[in-house]
C-alpha positions as CSV (number, residue, x, y, z in Angstrom):
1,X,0.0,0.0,0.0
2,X,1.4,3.3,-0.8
3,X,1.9,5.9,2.1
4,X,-0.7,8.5,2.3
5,X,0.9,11.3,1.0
6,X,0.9,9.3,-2.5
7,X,-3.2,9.4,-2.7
8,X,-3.2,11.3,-6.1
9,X,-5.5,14.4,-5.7
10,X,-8.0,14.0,-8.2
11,X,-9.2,10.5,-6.6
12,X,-10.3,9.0,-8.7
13,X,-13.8,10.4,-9.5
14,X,-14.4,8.6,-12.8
15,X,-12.9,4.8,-12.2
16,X,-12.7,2.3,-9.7
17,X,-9.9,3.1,-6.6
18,X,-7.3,0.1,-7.5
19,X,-6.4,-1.8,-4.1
20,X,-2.8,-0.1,-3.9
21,X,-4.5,3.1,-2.6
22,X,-6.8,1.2,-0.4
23,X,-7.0,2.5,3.3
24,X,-7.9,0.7,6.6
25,X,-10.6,0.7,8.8
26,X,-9.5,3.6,11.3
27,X,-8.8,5.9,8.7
28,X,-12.1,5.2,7.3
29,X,-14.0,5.6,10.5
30,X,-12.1,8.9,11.4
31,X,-13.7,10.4,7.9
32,X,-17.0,9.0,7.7
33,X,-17.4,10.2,12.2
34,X,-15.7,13.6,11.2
35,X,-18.7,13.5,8.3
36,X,-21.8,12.7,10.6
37,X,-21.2,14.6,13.3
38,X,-23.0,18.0,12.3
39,X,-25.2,20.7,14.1
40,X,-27.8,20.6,11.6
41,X,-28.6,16.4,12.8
42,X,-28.4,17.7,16.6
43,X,-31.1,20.4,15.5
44,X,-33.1,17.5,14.1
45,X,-32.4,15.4,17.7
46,X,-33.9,18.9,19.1
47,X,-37.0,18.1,17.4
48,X,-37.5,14.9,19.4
49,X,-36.3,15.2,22.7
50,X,-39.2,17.7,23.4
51,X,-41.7,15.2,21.7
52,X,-41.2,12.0,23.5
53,X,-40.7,10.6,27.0
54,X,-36.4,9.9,27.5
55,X,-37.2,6.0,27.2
56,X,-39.5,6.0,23.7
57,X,-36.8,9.1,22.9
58,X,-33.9,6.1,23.2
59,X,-36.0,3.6,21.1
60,X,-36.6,6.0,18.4
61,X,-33.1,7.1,18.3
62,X,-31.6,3.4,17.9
63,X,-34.2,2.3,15.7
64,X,-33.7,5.4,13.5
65,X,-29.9,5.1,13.4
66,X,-30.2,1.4,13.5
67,X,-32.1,1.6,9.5
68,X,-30.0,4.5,8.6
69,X,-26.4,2.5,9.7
70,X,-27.7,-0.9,7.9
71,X,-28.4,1.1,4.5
72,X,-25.3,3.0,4.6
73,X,-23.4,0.1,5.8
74,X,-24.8,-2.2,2.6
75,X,-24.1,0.7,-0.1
76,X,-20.4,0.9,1.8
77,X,-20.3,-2.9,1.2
78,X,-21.0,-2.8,-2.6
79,X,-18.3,0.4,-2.7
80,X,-15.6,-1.8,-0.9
81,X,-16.5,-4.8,-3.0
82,X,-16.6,-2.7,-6.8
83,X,-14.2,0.2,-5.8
84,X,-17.0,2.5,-7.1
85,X,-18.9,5.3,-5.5
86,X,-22.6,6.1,-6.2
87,X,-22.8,7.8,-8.6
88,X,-20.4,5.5,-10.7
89,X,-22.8,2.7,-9.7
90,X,-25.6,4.4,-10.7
91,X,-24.2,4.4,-14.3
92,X,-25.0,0.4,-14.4
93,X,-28.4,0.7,-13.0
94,X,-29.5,3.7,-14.7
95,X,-27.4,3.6,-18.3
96,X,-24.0,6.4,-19.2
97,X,-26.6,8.8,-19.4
98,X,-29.6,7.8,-17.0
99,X,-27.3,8.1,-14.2
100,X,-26.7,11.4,-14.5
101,X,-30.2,11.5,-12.3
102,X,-28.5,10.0,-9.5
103,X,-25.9,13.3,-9.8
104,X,-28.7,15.6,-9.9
105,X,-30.3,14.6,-6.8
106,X,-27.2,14.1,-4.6
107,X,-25.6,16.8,-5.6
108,X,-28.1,19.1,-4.8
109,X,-28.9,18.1,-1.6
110,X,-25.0,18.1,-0.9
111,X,-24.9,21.4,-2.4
112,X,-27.5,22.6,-0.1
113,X,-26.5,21.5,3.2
114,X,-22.9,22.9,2.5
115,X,-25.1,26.8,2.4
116,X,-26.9,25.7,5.6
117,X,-23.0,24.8,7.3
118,X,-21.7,28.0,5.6
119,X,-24.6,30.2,6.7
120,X,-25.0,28.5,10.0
121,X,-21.4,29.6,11.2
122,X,-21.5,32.6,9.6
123,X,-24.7,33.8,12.2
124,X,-23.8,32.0,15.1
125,X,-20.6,33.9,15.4
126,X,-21.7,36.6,15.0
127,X,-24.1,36.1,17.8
128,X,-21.6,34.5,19.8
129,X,-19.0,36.7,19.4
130,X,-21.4,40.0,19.5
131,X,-20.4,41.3,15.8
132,X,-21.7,43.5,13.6
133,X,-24.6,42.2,12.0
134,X,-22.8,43.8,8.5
135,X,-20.3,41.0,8.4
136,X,-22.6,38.2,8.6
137,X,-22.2,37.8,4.7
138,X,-18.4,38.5,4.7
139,X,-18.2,35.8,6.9
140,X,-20.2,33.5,4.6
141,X,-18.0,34.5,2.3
142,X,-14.7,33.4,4.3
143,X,-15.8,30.3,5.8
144,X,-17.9,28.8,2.4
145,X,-14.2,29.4,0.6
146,X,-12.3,27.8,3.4
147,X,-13.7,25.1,4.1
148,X,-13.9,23.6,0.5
149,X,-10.1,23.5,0.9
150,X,-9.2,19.9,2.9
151,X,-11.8,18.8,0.0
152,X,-9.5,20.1,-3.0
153,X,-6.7,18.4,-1.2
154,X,-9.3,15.3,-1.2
155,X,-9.0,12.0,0.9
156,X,-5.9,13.2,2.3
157,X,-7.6,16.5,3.8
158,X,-10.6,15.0,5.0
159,X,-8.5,12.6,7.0
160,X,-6.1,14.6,8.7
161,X,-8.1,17.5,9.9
162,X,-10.5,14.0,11.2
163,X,-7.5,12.7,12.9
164,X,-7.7,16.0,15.2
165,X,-10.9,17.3,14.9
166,X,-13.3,13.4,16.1
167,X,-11.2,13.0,19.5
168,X,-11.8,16.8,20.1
169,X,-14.8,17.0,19.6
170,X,-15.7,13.5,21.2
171,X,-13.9,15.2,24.2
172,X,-16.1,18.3,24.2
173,X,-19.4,16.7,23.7
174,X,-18.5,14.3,26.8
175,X,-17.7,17.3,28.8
176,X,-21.1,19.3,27.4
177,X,-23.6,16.3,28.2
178,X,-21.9,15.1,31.7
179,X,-23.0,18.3,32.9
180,X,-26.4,18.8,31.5
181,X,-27.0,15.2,33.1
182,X,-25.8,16.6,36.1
183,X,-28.4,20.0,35.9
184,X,-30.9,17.5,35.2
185,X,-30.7,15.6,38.1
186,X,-29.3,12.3,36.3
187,X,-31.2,9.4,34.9
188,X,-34.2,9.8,37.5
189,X,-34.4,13.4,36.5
190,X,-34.4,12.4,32.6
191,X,-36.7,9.7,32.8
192,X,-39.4,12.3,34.7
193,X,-39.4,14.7,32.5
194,X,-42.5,14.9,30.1
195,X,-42.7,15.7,26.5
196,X,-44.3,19.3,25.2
197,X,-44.8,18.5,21.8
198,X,-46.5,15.5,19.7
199,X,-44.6,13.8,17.4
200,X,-46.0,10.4,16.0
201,X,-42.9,7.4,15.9
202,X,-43.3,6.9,12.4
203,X,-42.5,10.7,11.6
204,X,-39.6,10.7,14.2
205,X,-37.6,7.9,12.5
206,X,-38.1,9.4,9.3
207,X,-36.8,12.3,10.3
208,X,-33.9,10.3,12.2
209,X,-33.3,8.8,8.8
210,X,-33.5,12.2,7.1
211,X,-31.3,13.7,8.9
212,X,-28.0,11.7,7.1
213,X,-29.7,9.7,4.1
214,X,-28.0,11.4,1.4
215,X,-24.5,11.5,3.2
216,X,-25.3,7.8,4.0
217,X,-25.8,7.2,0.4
218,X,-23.0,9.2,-0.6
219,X,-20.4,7.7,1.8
220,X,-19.5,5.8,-1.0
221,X,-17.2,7.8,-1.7
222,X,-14.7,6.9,1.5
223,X,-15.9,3.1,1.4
224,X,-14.6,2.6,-1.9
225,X,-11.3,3.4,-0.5
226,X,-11.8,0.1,1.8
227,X,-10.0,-2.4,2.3
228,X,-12.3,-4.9,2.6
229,X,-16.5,-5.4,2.7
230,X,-16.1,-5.8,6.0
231,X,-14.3,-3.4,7.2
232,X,-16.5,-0.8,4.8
233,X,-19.5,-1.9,6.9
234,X,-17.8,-1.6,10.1
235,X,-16.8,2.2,9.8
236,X,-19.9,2.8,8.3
237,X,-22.4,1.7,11.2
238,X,-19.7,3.5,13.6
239,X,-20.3,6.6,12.3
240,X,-23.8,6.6,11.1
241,X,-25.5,3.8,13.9
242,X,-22.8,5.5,16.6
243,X,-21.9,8.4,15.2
244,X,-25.3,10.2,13.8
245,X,-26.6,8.8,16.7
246,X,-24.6,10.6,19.3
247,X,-25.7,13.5,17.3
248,X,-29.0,13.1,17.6
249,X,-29.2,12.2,21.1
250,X,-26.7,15.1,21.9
251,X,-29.7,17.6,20.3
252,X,-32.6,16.3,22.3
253,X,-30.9,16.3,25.4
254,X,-29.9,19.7,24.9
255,X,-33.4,20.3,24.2
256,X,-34.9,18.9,27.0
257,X,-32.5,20.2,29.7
258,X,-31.4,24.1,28.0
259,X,-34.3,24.2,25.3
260,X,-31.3,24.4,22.8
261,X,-30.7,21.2,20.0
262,X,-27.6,22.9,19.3
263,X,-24.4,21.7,21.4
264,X,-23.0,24.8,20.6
265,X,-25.5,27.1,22.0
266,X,-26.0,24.3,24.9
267,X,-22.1,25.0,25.9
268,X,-22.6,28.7,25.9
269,X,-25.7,28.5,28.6
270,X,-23.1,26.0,30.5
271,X,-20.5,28.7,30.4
272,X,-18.5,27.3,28.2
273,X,-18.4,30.2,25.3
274,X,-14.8,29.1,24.5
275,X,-14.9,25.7,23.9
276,X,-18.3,26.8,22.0
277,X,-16.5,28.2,19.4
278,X,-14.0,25.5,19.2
279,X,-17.2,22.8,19.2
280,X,-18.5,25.4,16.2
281,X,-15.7,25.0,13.8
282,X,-14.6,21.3,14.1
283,X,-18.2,20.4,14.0
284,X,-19.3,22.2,10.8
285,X,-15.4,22.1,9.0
286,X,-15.7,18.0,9.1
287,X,-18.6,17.9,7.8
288,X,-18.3,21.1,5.3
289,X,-15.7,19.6,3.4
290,X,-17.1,15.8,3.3
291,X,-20.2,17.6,1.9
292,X,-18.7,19.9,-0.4
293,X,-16.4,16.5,-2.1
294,X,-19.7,14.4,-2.4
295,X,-20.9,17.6,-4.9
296,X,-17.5,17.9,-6.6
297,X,-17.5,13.4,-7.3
298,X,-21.1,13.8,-8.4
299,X,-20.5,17.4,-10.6
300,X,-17.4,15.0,-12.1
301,X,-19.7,12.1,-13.2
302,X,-22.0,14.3,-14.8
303,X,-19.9,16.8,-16.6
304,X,-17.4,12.9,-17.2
305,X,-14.6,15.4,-16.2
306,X,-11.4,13.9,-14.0
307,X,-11.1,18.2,-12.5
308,X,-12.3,17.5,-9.3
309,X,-10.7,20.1,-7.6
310,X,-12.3,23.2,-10.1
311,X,-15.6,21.3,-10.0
312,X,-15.2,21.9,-5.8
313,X,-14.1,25.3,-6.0
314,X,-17.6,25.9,-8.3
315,X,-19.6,24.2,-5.6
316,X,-18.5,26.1,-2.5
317,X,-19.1,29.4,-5.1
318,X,-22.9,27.9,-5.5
319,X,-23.2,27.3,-1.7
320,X,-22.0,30.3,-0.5
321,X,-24.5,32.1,-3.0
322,X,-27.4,30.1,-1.9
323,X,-25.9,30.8,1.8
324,X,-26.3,34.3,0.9
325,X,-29.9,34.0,0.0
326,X,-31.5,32.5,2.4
327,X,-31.2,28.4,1.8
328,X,-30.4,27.8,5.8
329,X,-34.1,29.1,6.5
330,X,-35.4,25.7,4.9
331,X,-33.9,23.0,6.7
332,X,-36.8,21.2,7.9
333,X,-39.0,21.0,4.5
334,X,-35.2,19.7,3.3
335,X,-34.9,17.5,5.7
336,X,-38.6,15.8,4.5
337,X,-37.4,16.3,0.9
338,X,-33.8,13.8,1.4
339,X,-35.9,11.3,3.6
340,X,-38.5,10.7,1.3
341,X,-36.5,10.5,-2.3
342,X,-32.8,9.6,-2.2
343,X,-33.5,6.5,-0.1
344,X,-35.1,4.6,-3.3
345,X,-32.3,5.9,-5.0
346,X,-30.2,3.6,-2.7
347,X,-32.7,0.7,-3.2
348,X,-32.7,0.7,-7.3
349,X,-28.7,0.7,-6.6
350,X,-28.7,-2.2,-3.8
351,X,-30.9,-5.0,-6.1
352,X,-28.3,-4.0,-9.2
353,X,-25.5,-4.9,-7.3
354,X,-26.9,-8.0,-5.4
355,X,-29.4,-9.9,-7.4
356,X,-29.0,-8.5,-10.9
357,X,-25.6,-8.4,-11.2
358,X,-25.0,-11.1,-8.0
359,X,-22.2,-8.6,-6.7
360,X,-19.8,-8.2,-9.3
361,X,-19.3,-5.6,-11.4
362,X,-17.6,-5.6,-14.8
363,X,-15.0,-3.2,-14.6
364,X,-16.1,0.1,-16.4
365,X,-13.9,0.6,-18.7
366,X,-14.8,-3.0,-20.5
367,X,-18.4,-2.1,-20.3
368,X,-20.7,-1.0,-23.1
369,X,-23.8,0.5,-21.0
370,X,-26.8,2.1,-23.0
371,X,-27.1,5.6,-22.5
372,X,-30.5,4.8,-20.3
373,X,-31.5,1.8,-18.6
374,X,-35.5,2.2,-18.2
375,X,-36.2,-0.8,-15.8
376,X,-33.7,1.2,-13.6
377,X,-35.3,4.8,-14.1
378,X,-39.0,3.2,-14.0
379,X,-38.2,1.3,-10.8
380,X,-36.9,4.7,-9.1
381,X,-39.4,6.5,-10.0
382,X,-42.2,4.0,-8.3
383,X,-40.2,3.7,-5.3
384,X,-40.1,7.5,-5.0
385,X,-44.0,7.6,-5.2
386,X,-44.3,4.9,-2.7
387,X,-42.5,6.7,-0.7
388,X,-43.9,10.2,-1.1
389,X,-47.2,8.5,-0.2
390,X,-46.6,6.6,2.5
391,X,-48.3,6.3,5.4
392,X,-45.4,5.1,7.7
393,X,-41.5,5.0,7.2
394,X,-41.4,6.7,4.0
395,X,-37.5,5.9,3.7
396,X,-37.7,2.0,4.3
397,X,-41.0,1.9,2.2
398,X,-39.0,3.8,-0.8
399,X,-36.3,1.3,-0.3
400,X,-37.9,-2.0,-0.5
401,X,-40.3,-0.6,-3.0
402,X,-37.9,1.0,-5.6
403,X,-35.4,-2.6,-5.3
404,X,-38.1,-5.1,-5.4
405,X,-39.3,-3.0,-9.1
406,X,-36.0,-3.0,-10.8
407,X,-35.4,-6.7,-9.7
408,X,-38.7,-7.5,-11.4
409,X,-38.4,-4.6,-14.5
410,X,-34.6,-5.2,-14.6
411,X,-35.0,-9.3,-14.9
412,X,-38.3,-8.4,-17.7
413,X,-36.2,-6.1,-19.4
414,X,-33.2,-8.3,-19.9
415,X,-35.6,-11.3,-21.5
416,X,-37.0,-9.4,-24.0
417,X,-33.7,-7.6,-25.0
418,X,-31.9,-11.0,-25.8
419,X,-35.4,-13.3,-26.3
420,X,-35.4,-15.8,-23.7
421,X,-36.0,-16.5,-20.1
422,X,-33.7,-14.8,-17.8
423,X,-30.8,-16.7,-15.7
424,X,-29.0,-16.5,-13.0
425,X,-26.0,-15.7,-15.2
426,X,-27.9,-12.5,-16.7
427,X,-26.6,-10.3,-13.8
428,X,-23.0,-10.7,-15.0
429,X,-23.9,-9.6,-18.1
């Protein structure tokens, strides 16, 4: 394996990471952690701490994190396994051109949450610190700009500023939630307090799911960079069973002890303004930059350009702008929006890999793909709608919806192209 100051730069956004550059399972659990813990999921967490009792809060939480690990953790096995990220998968479910759906969609909700990081530092330190209002935008400026830069670098970025930034911040939350225990009067205290708000389960895990479905379905991106399967789906239900759901528990205790979701502002009602400000930079920077590569790997598969770093620089430009104008004011109806139609996305990608194609991948440069595959398309497109009107658990409805249509479409579709029954050797083709 070459030393990591060998990783070339560009990272390979259009082919498959060869095993020389392959990196182990701490490496790869200190980016995908550094990715999940954000403010925005402990705003989310906020949500739910005031609309439960602490016991159903704690079932919710686990079974939330629990679906959103195991479909991260299955997507991180077929990246270990292929050496592809998503979007690159997407191309043999969806066609050279159909795929270019699956860059759309991710990379606008990447795009988006990079202007709620970018504006959500931006005002808090200005509140924090006791600014002038007038720099606010500067300030979106400065931080959207800077924080694109451990993504330019690439892998290599994201994991050192990781290799400081998770024990820190570990460390900090530790400290934050050991004393609002303490305020609280410790577990008897928590498990008397009463919920304020109504909040039905089904909505809750949802939004538990919400809060990191397209990062889980864009962790790809690191997993590829695995090892192994295994150790792909280790790191990935560390940070996104463990990890998101620290996160989220961290925001509804906040919420139920200091009304605040935010550790952040929880710190600064502890008296701890200092280490605030520390907490506010690690915990948006790691995330910032895993967001801001995701756009740049899914900008490179639809323009088919190996300029990763240019296509970065353009999506920090378009975050900041949509900083600027407001985006960070729609978190919540975002939040419904990624829960709702990337996880069929996941789904369509999940049968390809495992039953059509029994979890082997041609490599893509021997591979003629049409410019669209419909039975991929068509069985998105249903899984989206189940999802949209689902009653309950629109994610894990969208899921097994949109996989069990492209197994059927995708298995139709293959017998009539070639004129007889399908075969378990079909999904090699």
């Amino acid at each position: 394996m070459k030393k990591l100051a060998d990783v070339p730069h560009n990272d390979y956004p259009l082919s498959e990471v060869p095993l020389s550059e392959r990196r182990g399972f701490w490496s790869l659990t200190l980016v995908l952690v550094g990715f999940t813990f954000f403010t925005a999921t402990m705003w989310a967490g906020g949500s739910l701490g005031v609309a439960f009792d602490f016991q159903a809060l704690l079932l919710v939480i686990l079974a939330g994190n629990l679906l959103l690990g195991a479909y991260a953790a299955a997507l991180g096995y077929m990246a270990a396994r292929s050496g592809l990220n998503t979007v690159l998968m997407a191309r043999y479910a969806f066609g050279e051109k159909g795929s270019r759906l699956a860059d759309g969609i991710l990379g606008f909700t990447q795009v988006g949450w990079y202007a709620w990081g970018t504006a959500t530092i931006a005002i808090l330190l200005v509140r924090i610190l006791g600014l002038p209002e007038i720099l606010t935008i500067p300030l979106m400026i400065l931080f959207g700009f800077g924080f694109c830069i451990t993504a330019i670098v690439g892998y290599r970025g994201l994991e050192l500023l990781s290799r400081f930034a998770v024990p820190a911040m570990l460390l900090l939350i530790a400290v934050s939630l050991t004393l609002g225990v303490v305020e609280v009067g410790g577990i008897d205290g928590l498990l008397a307090m009463s919920p304020t708000e109504t909040l039905s389960v089904g909505a809750a895990i949802t939004m538990v799911i919400g809060t990191f479905v397209s990062g889980g379905t864009q962790a790809t991106n690191w997993t590829r960079f695995a090892i192994s399967g295994r150790q792909a789906v280790l790191a990935t239900l560390v940070a996104f069973f463990i990890g998101n759901g620290l996160m989220v528990f961290t925001g509804a205790l906040g919420a139920l002890v200091y009304q605040e979701a935010d550790v952040v502002d929880v710190m600064l009602a502890q008296g701890l303004a200092a280490l605030a400000v520390v907490m506010l930079f690690l915990n948006i920077w790691t995330t910032q930059d895993n967001t801001i590569y995701n756009f740049a790997v899914a900008g490179c598969n639809l323009l088919r350009t190996e300029k990763r770093g240019l296509v970065t620089l353009v999506g920090a430009g378009i975050g900041t702008a949509l900083a600027i104008f407001g985006m960070h004011d729609m978190l919540v109806p975002f939040l419904v929006l990624l829960g709702t139609f990337i996880p069929p996305l996941g789904g369509v990608l999940m049968a390809d890999f495992f039953v059509l194609h029994r979890r082997r991948y041609t490599p893509l440069a021997d591979t003629a793909l049409p410019d669209y595959l419909w039975s991929g398309l068509a069985a998105y497109g249903v899984g989206a709608a189940a999802a949209y009107f689902s009653p309950f658990l629109a994610p894990v409805v969208g899921v097994a919806v949109a996989a069990l249509a492209h197994v059927v479409l995708g298995r139709y579709a293959r017998r009539h192209a070639d004129g007889r029954p399908a075969t378990a050797e079909d999904g090699e083709r």
